[in-house]
HTML snippet that shows the backbone in 3Dmol.js (N, CA, C, O; Angstrom):
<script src="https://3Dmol.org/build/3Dmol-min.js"></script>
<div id="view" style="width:600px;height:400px;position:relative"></div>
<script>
const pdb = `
ATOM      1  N   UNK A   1      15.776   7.814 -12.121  1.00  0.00           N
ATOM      2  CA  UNK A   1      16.686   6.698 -12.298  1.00  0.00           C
ATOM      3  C   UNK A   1      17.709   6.733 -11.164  1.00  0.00           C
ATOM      4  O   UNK A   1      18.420   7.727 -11.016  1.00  0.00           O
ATOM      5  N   UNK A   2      17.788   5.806 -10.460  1.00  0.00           N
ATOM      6  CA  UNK A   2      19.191   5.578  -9.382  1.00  0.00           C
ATOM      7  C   UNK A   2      20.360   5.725 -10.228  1.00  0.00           C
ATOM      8  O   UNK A   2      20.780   5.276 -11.294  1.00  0.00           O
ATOM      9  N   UNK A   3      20.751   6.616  -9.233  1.00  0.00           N
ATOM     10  CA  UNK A   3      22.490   6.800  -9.917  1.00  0.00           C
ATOM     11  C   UNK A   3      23.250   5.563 -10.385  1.00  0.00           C
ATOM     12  O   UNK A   3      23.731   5.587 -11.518  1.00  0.00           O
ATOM     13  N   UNK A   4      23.420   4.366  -9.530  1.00  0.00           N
ATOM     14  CA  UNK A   4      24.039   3.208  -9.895  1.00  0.00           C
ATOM     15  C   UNK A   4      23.476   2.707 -11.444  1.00  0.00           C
ATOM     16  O   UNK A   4      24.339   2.262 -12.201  1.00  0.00           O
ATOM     17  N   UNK A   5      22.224   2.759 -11.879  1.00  0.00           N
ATOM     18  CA  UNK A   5      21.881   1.940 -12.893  1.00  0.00           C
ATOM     19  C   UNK A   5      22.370   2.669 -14.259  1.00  0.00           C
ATOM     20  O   UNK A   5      23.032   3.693 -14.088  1.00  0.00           O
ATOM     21  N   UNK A   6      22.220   2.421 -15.066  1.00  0.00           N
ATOM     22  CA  UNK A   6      22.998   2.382 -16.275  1.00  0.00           C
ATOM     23  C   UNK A   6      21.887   2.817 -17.643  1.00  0.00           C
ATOM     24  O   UNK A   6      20.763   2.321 -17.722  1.00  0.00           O
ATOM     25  N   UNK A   7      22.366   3.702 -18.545  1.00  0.00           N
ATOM     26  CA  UNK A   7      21.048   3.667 -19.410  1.00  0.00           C
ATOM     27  C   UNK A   7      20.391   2.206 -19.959  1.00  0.00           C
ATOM     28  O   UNK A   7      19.204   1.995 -20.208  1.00  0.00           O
ATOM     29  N   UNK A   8      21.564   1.229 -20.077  1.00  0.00           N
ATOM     30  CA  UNK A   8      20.724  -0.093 -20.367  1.00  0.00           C
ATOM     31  C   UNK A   8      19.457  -0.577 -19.306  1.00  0.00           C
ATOM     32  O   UNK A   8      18.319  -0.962 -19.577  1.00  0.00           O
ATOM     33  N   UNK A   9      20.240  -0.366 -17.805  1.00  0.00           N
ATOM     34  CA  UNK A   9      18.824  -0.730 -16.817  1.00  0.00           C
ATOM     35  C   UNK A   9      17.893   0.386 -17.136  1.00  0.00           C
ATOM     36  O   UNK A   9      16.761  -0.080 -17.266  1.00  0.00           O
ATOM     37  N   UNK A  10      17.912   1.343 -17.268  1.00  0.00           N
ATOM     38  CA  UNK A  10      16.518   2.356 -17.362  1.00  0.00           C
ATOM     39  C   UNK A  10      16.095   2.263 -18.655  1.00  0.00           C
ATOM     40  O   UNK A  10      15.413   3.257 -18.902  1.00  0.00           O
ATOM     41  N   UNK A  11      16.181   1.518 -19.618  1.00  0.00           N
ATOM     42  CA  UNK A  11      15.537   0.912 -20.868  1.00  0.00           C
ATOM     43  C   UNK A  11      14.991  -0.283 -20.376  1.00  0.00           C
ATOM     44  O   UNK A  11      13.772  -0.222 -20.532  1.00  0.00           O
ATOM     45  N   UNK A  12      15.331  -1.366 -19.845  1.00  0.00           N
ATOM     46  CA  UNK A  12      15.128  -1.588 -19.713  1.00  0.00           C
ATOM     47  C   UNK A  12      13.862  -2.278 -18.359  1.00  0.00           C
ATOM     48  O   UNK A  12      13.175  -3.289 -18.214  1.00  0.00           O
ATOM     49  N   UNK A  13      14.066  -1.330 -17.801  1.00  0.00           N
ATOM     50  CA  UNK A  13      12.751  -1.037 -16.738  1.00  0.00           C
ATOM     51  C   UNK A  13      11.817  -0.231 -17.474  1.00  0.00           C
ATOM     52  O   UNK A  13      10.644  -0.606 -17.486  1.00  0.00           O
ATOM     53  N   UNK A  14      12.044   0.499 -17.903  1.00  0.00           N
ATOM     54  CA  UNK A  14      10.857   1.015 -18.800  1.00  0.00           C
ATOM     55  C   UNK A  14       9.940   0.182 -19.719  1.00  0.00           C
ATOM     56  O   UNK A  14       8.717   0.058 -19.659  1.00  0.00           O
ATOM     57  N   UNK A  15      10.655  -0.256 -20.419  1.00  0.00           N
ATOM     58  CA  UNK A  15      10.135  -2.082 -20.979  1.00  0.00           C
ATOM     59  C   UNK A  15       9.228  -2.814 -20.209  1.00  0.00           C
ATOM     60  O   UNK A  15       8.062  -3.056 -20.521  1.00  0.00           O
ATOM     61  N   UNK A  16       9.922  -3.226 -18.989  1.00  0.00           N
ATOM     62  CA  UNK A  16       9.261  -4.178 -18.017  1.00  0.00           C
ATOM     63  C   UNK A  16       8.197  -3.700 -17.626  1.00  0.00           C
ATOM     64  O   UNK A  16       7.185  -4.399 -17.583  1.00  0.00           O
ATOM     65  N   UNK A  17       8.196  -2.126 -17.177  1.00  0.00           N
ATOM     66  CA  UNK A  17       6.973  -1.190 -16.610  1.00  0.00           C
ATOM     67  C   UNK A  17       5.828  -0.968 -17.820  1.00  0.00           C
ATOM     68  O   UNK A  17       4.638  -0.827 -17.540  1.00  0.00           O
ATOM     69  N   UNK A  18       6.421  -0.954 -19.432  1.00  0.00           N
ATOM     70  CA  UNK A  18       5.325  -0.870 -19.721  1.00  0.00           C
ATOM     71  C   UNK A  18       4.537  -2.346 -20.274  1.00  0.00           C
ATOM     72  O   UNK A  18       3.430  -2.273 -20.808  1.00  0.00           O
ATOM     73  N   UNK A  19       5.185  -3.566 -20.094  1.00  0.00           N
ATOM     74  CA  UNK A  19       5.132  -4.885 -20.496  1.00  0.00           C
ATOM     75  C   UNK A  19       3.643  -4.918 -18.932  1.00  0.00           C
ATOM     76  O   UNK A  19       2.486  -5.329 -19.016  1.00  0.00           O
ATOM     77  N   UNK A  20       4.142  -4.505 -18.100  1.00  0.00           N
ATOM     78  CA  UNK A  20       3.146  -4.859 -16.808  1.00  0.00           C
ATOM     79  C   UNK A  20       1.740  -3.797 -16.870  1.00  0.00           C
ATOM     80  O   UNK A  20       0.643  -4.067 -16.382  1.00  0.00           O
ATOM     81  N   UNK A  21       1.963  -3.029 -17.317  1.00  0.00           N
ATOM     82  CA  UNK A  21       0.637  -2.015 -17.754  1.00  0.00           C
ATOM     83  C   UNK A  21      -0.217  -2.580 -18.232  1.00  0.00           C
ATOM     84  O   UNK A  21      -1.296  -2.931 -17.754  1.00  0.00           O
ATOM     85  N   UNK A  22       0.366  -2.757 -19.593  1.00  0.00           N
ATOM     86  CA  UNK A  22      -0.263  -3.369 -20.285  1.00  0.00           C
ATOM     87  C   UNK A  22      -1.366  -4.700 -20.482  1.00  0.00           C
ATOM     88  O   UNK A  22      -2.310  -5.004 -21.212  1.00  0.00           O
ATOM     89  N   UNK A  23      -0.546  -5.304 -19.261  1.00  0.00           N
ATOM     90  CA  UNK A  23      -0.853  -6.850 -18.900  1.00  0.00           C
ATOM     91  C   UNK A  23      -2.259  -6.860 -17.782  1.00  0.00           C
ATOM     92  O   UNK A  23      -3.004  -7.811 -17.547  1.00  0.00           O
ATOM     93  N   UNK A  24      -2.314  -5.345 -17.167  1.00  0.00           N
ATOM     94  CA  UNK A  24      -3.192  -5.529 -16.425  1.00  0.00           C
ATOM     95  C   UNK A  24      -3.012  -4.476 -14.947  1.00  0.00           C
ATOM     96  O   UNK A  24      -3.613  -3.626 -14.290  1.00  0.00           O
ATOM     97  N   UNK A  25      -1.587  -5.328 -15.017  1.00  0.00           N
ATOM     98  CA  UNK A  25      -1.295  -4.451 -13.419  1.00  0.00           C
ATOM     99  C   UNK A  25      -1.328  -2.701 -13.457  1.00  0.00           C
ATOM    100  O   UNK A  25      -1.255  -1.972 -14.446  1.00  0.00           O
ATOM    101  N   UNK A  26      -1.464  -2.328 -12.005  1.00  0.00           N
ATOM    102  CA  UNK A  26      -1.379  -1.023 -11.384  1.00  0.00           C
ATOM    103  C   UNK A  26      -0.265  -0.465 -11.977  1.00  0.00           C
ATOM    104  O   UNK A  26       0.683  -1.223 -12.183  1.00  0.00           O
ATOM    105  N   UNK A  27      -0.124   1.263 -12.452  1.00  0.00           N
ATOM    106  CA  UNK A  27       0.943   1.704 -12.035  1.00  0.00           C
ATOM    107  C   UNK A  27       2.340   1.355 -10.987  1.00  0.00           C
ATOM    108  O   UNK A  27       3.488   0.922 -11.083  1.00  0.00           O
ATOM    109  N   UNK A  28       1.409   1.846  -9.980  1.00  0.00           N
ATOM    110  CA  UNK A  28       2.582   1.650  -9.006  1.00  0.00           C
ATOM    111  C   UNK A  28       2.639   0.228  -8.540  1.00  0.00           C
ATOM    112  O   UNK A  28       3.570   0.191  -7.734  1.00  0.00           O
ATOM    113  N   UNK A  29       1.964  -1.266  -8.678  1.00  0.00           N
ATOM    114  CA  UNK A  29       2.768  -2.726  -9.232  1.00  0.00           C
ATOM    115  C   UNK A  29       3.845  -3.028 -10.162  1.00  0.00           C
ATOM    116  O   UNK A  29       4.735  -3.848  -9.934  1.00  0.00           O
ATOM    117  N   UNK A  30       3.707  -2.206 -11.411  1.00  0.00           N
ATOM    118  CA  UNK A  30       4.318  -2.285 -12.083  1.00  0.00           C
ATOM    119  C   UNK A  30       5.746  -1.277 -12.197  1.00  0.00           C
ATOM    120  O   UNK A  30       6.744  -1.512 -12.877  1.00  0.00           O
ATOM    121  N   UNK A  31       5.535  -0.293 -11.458  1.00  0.00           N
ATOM    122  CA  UNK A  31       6.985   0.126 -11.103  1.00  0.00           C
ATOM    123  C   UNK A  31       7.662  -0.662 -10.055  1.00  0.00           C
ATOM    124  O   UNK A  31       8.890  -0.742 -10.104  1.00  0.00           O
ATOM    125  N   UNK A  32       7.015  -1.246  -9.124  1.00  0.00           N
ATOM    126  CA  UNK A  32       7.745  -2.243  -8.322  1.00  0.00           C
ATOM    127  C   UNK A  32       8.305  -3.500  -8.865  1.00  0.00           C
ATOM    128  O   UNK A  32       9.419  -3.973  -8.636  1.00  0.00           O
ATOM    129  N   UNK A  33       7.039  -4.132  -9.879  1.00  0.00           N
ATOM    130  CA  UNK A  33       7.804  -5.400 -10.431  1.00  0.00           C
ATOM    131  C   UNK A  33       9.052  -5.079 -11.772  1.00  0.00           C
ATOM    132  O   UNK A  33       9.835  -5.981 -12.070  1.00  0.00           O
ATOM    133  N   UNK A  34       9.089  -4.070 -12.304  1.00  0.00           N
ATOM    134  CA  UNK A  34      10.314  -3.516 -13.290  1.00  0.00           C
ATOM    135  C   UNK A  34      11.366  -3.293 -12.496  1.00  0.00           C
ATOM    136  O   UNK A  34      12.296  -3.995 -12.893  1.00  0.00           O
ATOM    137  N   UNK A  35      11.799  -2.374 -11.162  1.00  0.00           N
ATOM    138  CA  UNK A  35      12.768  -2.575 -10.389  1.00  0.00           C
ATOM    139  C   UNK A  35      13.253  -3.667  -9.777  1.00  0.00           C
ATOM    140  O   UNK A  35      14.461  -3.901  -9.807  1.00  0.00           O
ATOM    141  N   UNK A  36      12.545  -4.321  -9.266  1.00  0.00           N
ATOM    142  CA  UNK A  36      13.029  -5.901  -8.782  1.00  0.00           C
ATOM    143  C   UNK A  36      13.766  -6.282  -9.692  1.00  0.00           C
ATOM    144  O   UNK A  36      14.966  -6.504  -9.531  1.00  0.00           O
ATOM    145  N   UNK A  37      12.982  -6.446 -11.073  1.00  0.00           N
ATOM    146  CA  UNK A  37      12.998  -7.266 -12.205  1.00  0.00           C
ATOM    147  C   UNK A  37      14.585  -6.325 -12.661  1.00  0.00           C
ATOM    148  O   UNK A  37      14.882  -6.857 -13.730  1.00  0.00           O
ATOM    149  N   UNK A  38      15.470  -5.448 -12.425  1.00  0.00           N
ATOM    150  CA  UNK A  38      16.183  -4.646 -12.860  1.00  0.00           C
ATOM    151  C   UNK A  38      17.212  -4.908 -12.028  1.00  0.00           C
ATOM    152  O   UNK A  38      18.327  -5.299 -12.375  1.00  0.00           O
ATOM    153  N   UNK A  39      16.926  -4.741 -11.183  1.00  0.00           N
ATOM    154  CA  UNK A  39      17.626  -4.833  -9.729  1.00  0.00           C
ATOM    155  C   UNK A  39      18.279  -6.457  -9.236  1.00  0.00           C
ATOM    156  O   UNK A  39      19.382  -6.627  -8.716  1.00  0.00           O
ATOM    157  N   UNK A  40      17.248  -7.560  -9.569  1.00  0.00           N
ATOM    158  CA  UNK A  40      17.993  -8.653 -10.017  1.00  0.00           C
ATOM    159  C   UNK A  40      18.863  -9.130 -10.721  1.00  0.00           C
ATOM    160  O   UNK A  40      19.841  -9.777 -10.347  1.00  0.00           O
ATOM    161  N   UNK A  41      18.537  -8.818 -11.873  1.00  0.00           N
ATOM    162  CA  UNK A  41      19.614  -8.568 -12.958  1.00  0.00           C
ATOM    163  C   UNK A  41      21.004  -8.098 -12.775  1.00  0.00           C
ATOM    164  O   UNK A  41      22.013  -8.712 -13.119  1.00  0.00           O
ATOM    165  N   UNK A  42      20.956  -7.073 -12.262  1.00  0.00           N
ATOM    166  CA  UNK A  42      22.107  -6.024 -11.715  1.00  0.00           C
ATOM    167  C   UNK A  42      22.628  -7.258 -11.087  1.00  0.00           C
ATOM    168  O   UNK A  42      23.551  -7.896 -11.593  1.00  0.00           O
ATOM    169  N   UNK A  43      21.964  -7.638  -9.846  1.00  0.00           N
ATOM    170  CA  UNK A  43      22.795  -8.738  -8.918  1.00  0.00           C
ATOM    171  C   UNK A  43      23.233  -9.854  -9.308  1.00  0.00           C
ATOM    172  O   UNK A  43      24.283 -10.279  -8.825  1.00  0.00           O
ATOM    173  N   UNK A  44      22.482 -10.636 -10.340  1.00  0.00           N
ATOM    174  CA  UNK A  44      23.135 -11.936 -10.980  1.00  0.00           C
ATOM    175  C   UNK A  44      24.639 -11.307 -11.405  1.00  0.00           C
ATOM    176  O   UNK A  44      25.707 -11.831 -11.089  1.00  0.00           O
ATOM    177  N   UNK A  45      24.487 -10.040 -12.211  1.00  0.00           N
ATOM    178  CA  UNK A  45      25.923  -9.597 -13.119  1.00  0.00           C
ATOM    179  C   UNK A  45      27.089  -8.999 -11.869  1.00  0.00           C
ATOM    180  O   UNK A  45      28.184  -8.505 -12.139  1.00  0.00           O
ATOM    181  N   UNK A  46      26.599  -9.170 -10.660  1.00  0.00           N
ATOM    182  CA  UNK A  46      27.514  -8.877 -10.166  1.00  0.00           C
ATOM    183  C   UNK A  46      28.038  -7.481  -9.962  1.00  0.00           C
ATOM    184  O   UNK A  46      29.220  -7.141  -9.917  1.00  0.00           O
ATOM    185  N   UNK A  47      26.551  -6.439  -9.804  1.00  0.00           N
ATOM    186  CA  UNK A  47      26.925  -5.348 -10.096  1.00  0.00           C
ATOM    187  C   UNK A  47      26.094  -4.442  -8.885  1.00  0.00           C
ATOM    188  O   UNK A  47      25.676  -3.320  -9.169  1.00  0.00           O
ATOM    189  N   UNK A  48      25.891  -5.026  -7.508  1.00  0.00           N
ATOM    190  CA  UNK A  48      25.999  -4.684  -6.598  1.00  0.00           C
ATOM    191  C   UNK A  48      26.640  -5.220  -5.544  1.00  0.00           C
ATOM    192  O   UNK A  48      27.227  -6.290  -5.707  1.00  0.00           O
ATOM    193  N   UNK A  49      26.647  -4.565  -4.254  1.00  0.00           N
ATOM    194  CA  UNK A  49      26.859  -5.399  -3.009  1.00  0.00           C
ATOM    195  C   UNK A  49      25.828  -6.419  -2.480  1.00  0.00           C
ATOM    196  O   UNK A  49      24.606  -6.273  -2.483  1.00  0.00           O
ATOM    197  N   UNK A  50      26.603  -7.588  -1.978  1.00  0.00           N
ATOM    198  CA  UNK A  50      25.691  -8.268  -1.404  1.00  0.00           C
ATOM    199  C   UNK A  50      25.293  -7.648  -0.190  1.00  0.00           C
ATOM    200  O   UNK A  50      26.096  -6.891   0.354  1.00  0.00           O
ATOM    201  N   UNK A  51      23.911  -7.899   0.442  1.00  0.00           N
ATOM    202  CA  UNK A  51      23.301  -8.127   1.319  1.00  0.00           C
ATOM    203  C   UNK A  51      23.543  -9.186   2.659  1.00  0.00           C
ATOM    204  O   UNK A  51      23.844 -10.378   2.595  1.00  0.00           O
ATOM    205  N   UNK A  52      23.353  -8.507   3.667  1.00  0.00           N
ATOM    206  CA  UNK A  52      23.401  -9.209   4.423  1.00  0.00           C
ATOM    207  C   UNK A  52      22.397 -10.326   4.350  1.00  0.00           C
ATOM    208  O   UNK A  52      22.962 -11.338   4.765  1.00  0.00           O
ATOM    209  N   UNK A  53      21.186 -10.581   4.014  1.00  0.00           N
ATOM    210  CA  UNK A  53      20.266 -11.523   3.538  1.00  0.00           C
ATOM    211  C   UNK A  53      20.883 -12.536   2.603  1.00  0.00           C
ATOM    212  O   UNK A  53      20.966 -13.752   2.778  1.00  0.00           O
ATOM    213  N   UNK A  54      21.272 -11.867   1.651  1.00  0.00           N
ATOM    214  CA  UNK A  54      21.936 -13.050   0.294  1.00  0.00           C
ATOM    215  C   UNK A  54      23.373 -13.405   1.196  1.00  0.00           C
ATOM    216  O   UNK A  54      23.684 -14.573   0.961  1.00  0.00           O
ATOM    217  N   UNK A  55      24.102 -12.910   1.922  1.00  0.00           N
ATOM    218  CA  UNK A  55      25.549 -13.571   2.720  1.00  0.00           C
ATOM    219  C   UNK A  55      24.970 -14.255   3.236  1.00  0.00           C
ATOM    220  O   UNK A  55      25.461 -15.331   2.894  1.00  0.00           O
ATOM    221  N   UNK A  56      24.226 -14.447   3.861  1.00  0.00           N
ATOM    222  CA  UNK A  56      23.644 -15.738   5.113  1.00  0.00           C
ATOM    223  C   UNK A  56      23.850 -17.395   4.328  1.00  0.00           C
ATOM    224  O   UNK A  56      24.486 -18.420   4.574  1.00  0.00           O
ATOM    225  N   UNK A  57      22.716 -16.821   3.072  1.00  0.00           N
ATOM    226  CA  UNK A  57      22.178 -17.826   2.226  1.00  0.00           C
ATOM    227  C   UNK A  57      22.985 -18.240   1.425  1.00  0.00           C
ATOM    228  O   UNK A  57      23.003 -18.021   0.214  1.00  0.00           O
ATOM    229  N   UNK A  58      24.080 -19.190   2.374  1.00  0.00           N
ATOM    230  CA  UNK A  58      25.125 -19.478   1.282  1.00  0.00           C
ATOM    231  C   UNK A  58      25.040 -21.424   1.021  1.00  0.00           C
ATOM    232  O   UNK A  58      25.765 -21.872   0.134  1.00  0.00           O
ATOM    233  N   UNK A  59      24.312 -22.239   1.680  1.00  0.00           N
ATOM    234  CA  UNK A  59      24.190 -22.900   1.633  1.00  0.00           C
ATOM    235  C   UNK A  59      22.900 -23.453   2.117  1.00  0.00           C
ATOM    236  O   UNK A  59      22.717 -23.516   3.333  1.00  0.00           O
ATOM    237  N   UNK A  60      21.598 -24.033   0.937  1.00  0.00           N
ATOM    238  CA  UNK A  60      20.710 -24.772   1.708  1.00  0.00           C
ATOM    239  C   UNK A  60      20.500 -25.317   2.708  1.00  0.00           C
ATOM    240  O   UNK A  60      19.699 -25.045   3.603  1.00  0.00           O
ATOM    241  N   UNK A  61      21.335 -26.254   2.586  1.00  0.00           N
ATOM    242  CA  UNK A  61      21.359 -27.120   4.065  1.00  0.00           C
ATOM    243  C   UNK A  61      21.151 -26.538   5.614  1.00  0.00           C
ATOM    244  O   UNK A  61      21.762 -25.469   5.626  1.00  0.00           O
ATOM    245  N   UNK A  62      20.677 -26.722   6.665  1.00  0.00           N
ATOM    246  CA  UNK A  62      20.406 -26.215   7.588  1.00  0.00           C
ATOM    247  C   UNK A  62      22.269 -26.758   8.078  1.00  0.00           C
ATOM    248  O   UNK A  62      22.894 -27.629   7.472  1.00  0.00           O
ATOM    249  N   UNK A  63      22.726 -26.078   9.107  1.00  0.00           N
ATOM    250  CA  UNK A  63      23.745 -26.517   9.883  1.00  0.00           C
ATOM    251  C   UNK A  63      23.953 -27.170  10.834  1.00  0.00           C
ATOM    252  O   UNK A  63      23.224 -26.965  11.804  1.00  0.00           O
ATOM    253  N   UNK A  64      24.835 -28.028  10.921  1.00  0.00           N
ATOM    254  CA  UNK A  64      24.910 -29.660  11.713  1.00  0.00           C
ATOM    255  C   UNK A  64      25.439 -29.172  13.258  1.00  0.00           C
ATOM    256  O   UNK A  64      26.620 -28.837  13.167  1.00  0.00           O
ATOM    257  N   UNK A  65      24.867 -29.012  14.810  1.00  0.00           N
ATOM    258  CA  UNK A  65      25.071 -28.732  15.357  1.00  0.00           C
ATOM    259  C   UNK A  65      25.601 -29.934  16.124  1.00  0.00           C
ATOM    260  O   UNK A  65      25.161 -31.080  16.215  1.00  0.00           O
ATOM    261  N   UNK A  66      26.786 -29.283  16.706  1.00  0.00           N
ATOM    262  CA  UNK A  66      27.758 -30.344  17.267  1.00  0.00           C
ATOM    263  C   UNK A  66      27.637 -30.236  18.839  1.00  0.00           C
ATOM    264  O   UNK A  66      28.308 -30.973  19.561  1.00  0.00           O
TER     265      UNK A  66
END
`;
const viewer = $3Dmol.createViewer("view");
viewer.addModel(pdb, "pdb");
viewer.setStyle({}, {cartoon: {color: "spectrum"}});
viewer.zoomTo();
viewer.render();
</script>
């Protein structure tokens, strides 16, 4: 478990990891799609740093060059 996450995220990745087993996918798919799936979460709540990727993307629109 990453230090940052919380026993709620490592319940809940465990969930997700075994929801994806089950369903079909690989082991190691399904530890990737439970972290994302964890790791998003975290970020909607505001409970990491942004990224230089997500700072960029602050507005759809392409920019109006003058």
């Amino acid at each position: 478990m990453p230090e940052a996450w919380t026993n709620k995220d490592e319940r809940q990745y465990k969930k997700i990891k075994k929801s994806a087993t089950k369903r079909g996918r690989s082991d190691k798919v399904a530890k990737r799609i439970a972290a994302a799936t964890v790791n998003k979460r975290r970020a909607a709540e505001g409970r990491t740093k942004p990224t230089r990727r997500t700072a960029k993307r602050t507005s759809s629109r392409p920019r109006r060059q003058d």
